[in-house]
C-alpha positions as a Python dict, from the first residue, in 0.01 Angstrom:
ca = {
    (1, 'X'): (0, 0, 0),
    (2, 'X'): (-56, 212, -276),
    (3, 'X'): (55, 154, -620),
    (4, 'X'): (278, 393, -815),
    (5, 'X'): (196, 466, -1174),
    (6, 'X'): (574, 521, -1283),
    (7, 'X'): (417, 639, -1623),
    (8, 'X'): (264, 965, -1423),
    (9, 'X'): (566, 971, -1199),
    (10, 'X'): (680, 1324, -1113),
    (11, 'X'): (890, 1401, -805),
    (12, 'X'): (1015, 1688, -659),
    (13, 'X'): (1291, 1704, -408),
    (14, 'X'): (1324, 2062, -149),
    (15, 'X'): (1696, 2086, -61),
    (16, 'X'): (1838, 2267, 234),
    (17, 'X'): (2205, 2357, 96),
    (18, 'X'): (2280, 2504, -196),
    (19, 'X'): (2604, 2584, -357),
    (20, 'X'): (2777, 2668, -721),
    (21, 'X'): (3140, 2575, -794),
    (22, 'X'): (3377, 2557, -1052),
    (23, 'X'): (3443, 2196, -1181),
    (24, 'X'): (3388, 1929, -1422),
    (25, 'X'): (3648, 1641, -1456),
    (26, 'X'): (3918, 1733, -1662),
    (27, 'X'): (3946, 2099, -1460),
    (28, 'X'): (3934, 1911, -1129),
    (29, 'X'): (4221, 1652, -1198),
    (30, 'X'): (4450, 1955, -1318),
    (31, 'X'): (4375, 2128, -1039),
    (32, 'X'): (4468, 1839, -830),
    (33, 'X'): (4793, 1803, -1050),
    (34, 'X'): (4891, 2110, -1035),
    (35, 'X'): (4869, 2073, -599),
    (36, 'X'): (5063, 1765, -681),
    (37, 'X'): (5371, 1978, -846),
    (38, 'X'): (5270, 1894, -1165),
    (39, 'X'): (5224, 2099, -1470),
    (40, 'X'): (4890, 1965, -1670),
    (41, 'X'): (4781, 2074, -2015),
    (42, 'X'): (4416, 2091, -1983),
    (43, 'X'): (4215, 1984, -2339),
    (44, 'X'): (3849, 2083, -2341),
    (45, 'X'): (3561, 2285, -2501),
    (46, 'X'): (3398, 2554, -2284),
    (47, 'X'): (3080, 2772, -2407),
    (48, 'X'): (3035, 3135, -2406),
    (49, 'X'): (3002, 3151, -2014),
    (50, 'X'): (3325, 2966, -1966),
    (51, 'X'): (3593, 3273, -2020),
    (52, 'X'): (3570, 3374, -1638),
    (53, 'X'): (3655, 2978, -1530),
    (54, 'X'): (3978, 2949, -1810),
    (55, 'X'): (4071, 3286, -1644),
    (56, 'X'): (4072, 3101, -1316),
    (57, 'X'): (4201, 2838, -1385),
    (58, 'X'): (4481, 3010, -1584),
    (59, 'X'): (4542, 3265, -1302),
    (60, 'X'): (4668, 2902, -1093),
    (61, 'X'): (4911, 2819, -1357),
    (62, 'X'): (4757, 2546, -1541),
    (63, 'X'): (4765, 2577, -1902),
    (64, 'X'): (4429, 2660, -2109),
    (65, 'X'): (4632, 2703, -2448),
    (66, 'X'): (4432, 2442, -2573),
    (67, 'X'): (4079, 2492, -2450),
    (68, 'X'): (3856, 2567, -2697),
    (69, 'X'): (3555, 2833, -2661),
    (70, 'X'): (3275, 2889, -2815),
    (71, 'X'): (3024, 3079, -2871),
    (72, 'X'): (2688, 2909, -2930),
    (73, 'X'): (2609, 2757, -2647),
    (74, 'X'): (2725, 2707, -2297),
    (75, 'X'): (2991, 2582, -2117),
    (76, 'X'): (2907, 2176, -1983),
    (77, 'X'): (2707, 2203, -1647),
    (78, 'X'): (2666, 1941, -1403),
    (79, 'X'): (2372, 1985, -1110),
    (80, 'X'): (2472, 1684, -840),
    (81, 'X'): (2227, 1608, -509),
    (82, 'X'): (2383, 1458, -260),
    (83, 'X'): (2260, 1256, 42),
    (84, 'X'): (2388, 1189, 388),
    (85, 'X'): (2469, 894, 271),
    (86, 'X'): (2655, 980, 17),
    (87, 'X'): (2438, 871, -287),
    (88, 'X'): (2417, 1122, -540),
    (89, 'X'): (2182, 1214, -825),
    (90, 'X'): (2277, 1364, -1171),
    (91, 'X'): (2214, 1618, -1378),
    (92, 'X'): (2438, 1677, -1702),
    (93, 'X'): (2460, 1936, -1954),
    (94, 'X'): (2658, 1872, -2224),
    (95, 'X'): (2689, 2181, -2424),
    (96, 'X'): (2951, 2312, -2602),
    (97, 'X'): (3107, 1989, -2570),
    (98, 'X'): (2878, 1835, -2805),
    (99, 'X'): (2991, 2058, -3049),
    (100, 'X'): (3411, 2078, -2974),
    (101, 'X'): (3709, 1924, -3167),
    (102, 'X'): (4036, 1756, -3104),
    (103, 'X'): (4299, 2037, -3093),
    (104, 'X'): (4591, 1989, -3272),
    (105, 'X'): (4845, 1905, -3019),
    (106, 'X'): (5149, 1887, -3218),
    (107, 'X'): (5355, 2132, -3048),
    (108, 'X'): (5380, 1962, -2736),
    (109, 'X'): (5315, 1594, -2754),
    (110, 'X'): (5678, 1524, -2674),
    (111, 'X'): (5644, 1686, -2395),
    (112, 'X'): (5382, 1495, -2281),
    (113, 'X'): (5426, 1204, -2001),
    (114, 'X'): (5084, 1082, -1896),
    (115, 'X'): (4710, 1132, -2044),
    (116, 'X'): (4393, 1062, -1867),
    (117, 'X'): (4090, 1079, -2103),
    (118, 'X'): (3767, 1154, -1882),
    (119, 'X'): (3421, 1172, -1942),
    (120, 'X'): (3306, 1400, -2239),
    (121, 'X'): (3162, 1356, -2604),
    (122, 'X'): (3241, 1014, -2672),
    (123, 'X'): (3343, 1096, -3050),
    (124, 'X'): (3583, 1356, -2905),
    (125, 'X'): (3700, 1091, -2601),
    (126, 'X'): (3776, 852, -2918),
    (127, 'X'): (3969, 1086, -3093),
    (128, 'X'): (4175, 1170, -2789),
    (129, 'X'): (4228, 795, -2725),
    (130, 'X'): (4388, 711, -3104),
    (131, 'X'): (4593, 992, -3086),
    (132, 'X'): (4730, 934, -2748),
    (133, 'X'): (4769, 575, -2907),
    (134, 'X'): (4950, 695, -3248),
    (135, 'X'): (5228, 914, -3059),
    (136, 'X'): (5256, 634, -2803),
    (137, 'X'): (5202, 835, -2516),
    (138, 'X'): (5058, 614, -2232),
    (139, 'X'): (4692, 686, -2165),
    (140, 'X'): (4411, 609, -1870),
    (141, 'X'): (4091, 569, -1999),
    (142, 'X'): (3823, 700, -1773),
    (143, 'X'): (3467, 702, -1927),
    (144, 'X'): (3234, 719, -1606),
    (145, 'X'): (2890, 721, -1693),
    (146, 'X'): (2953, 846, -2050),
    (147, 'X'): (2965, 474, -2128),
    (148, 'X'): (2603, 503, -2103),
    (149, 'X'): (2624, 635, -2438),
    (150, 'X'): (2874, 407, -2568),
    (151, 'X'): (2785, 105, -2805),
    (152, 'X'): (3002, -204, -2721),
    (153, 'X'): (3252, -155, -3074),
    (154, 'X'): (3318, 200, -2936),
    (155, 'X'): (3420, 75, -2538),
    (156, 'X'): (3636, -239, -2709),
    (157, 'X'): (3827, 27, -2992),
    (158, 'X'): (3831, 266, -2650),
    (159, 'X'): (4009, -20, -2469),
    (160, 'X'): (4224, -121, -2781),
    (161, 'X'): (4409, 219, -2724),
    (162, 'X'): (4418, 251, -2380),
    (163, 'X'): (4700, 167, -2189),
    (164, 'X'): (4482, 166, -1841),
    (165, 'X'): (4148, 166, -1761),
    (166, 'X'): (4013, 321, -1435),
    (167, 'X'): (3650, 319, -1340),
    (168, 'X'): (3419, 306, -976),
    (169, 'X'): (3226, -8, -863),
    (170, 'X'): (2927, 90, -1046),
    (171, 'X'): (3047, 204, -1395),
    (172, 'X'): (3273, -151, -1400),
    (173, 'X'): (2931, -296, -1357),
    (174, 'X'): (2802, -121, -1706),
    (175, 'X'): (3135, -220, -1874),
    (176, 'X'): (3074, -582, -1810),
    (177, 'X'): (2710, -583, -1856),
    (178, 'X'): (2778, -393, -2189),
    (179, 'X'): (3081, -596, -2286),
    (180, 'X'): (2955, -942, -2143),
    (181, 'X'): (3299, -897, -2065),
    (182, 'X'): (3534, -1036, -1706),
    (183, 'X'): (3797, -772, -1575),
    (184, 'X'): (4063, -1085, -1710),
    (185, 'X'): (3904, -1029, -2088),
    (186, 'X'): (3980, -668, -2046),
    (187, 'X'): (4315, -725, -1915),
    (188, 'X'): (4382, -887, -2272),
    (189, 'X'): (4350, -487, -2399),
    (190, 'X'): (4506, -293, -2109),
    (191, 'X'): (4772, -295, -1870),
    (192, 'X'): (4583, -276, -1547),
    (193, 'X'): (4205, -165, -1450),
    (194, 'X'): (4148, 11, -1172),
    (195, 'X'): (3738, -22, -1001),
    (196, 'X'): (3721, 206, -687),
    (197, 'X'): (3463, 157, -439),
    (198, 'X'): (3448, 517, -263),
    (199, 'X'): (3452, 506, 134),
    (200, 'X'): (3539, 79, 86),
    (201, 'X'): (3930, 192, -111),
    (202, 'X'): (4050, -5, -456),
    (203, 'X'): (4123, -294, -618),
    (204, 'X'): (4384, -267, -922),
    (205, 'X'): (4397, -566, -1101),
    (206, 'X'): (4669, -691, -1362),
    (207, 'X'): (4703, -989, -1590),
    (208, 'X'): (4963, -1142, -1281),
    (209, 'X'): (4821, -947, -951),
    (210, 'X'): (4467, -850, -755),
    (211, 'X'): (4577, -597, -493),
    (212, 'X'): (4258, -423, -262),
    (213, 'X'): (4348, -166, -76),
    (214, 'X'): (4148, 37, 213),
    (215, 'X'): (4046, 376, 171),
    (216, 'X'): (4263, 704, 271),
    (217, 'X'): (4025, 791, 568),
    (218, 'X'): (3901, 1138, 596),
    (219, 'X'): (3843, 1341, 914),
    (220, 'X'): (3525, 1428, 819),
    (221, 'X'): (3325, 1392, 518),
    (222, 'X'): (3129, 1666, 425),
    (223, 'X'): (3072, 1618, 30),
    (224, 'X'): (3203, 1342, -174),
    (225, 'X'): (3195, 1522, -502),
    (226, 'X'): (3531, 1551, -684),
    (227, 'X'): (3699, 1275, -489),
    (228, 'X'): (3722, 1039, -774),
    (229, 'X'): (3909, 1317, -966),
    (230, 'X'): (4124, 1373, -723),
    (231, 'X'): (4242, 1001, -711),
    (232, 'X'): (4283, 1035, -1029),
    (233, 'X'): (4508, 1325, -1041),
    (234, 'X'): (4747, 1120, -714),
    (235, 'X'): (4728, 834, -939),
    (236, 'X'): (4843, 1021, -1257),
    (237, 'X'): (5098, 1140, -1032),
    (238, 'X'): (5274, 860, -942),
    (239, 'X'): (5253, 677, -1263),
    (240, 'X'): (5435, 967, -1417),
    (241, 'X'): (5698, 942, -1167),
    (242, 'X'): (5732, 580, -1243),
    (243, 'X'): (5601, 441, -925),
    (244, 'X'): (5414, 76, -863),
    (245, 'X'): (5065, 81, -953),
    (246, 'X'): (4950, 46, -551),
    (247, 'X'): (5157, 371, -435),
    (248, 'X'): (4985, 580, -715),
    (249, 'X'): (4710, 467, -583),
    (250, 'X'): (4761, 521, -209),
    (251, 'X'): (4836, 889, -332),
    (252, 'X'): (4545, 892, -544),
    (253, 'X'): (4342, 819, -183),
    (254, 'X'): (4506, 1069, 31),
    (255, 'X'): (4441, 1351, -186),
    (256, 'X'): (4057, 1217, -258),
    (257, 'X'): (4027, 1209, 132),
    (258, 'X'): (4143, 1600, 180),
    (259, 'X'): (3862, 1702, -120),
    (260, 'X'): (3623, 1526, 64),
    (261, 'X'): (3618, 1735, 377),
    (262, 'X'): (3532, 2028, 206),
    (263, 'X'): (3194, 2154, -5),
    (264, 'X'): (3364, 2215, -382),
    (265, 'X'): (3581, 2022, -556),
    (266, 'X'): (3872, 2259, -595),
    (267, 'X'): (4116, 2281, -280),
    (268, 'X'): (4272, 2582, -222),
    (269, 'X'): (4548, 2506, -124),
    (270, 'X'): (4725, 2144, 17),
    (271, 'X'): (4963, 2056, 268),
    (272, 'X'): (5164, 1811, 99),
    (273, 'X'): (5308, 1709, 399),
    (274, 'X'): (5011, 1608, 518),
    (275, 'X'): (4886, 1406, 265),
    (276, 'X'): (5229, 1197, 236),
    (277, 'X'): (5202, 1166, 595),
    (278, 'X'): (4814, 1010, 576),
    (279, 'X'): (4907, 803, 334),
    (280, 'X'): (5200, 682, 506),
    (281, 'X'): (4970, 640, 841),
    (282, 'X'): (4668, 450, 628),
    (283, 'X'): (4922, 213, 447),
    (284, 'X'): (5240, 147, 698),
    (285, 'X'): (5501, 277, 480),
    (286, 'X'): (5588, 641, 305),
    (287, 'X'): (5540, 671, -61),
    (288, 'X'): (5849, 757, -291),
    (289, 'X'): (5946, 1131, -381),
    (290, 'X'): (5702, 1299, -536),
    (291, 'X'): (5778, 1354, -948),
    (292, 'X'): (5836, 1748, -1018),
    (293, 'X'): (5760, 1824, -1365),
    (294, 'X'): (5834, 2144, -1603),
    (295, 'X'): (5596, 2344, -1784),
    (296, 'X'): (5538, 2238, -2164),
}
C-alpha cells in the first residue's frame, strides 16, 4: 500500500447535488419557534448581503429588531457536505460576526422567558451568557463546535452562567476532553445537560436522573442538516411552557424528524398535529398543551 504524505495532502471531492438555503443556527431555531406558536426575538450580526434574509425572515413574523447589519463584510456562511451516511463536512465563515456586539436588550428582557445561546463569536456568546445570567432569565448554552475555539476558563465561566447545557455526542466529547471534566462535574454548574446522538435519540442527565430516550423516527431521511436546531427550538418549547425535561425533549425529536425529510433547514410550513401525534406514537403517551406566547 502506498503511503500518504499528509504534509502534500490535497483532496478534492466532485458532488452530484447542489443546493443554497437560508440558515445558520439562531435563524433556524426561530424559525422552528415560530412553527411551534412561539414568538422568538432573534439576536445576531448579519453582513452587507444579509438584508434580503432579515426581510425573510421578518416577512414570517419573527422579530429582527435586534439584528445587527453591517456593512464591511458578509453575512456568516456555512458550506456543509453531506454523505449517505449522514457524516458531514464543514465549512464556516464567520464574517460579520467576528465583528458584531451585544445589543442592548433593555426594552424587552422582561418579556423574555427562555434564551438559547448558539454557536457564534465566543466573546459575543459570553456576553450573551452574563447577561442572560444578571437579569436571571434562564439560559441553554449551546456552543457546538465553537468550543473548538474556546480555552477551558471561557467553557467553565460559560457553564457558571448557564442554566442548561445542550450539546451532540461528539461536541460532549471536546467538552470533557477540554475540561478533563465528567457530565456529574458539570452538573455541579448547570441544571441538566443534554448530549444527543442524531438517528440513536438523547440522554438528559441531572444531578438525581439519567433518562435515554429513542429517536423521533423520520419517514425518510433525505438531509440531516438543521435537525439539531430544530430539537432545539421543541425543546425551548416545552421548557417555556414549564414541561419535564423528557417531554421537551420528545418535542424537540418530532420536529427534528419532519426537518429531516426535506433538503433545507427551514420548513415551510408544519402540521402540528402531526408532530404531537409522532411524538405521541414514538413515546406511548401525548405531550402536554403546547405553550402560546405573545409578541414582545
Amino acid at each position: 500500500m502506498k503511503e500518504v504524505n499528509l504534509e502534500q495532502l490535497s483532496v478534492s471531492f466532485t458532488t452530484h447535488h447542489y443546493e443554497r438555503h437560508f440558515g445558520g443556527n439562531g435563524a433556524n431555531i426561530a424559525w422552528n419557534l415560530k412553527l411551534l406558536l412561539q414568538n422568538p426575538l432573534l439576536v445576531g450580526t448579519v453582513g452587507r448581503d444579509g438584508r434580503d434574509y432579515c426581510n425573510h425572515l421578518a416577512k414570517h413574523s419573527i422579530d429582527v429588531s435586534c439584528i445587527e447589519q453591517r456593512d464591511d463584510d458578509v453575512t456568516p456562511t456555512a458550506i456543509i457536505a453531506t454523505d449517505s451516511d449522514e457524516r458531514q463536512i464543514t465549512f464556516f465563515h464567520s464574517g460579520a460576526d467576528a465583528k458584531g456586539d451585544w445589543p442592548d436588550l433593555s426594552h424587552v428582557r422582561n418579556a423574555l422567558g427562555y434564551a438559547i445561546v448558539s454557536p457564534r463569536d465566543s466573546r459575543i456568546q459570553m456576553q450573551a451568557m452574563q447577561w442572560c445570567s444578571q437579569y436571571h432569565i434562564p439560559c441553554l448554552f449551546d456552543p457546538g463546535q465553537g468550543m473548538l475555539g474556546m480555552g477551558p476558563d471561557e467553557m467553565r465561566r460559560a457553564l457558571h452562567f448557564a442554566t442548561g447545557f445542550i450539546v451532540n455526542a461528539y461536541e460532549w466529547s471536546l467538552c470533557a476532553d477540554l475540561l478533563q471534566a465528567s457530565v456529574d462535574d458539570v452538573l455541579q454548574e448547570v441544571e441538566y445537560v443534554v448530549v444527543t446522538h442524531g438517528g440513536e435519540g438523547c440522554t438528559i442527565y441531572t444531578p438525581e436522573s439519567e433518562t435515554v430516550l429513542p429517536a423521533c423516527k423520520a419517514a425518510h431521511v433525505v438531509n440531516p442538516t438543521g435537525a439539531g436546531d430544530a430539537f432545539r427550538a421543541g425543546f425551548l418549547t416545552g421548557m417555556i411552557g414549564g414541561w419535564p425535561l423528557s417531554d421537551s425533549a420528545k418535542l424537540g425529536a418530532a420536529i427534528a424528524s419532519k426537518v429531516v425529510e426535506q433538503q433545507g433547514t427551514l420548513l415551510d410550513t408544519l402540521d402540528l398535529n402531526e408532530v404531537l401525534n409522532r411524538a405521541a406514537i414514538t413515546y406511548g403517551k401525548e405531550l402536554p398543551v403546547l405553550p402560546v406566547t405573545v409578541s414582545v
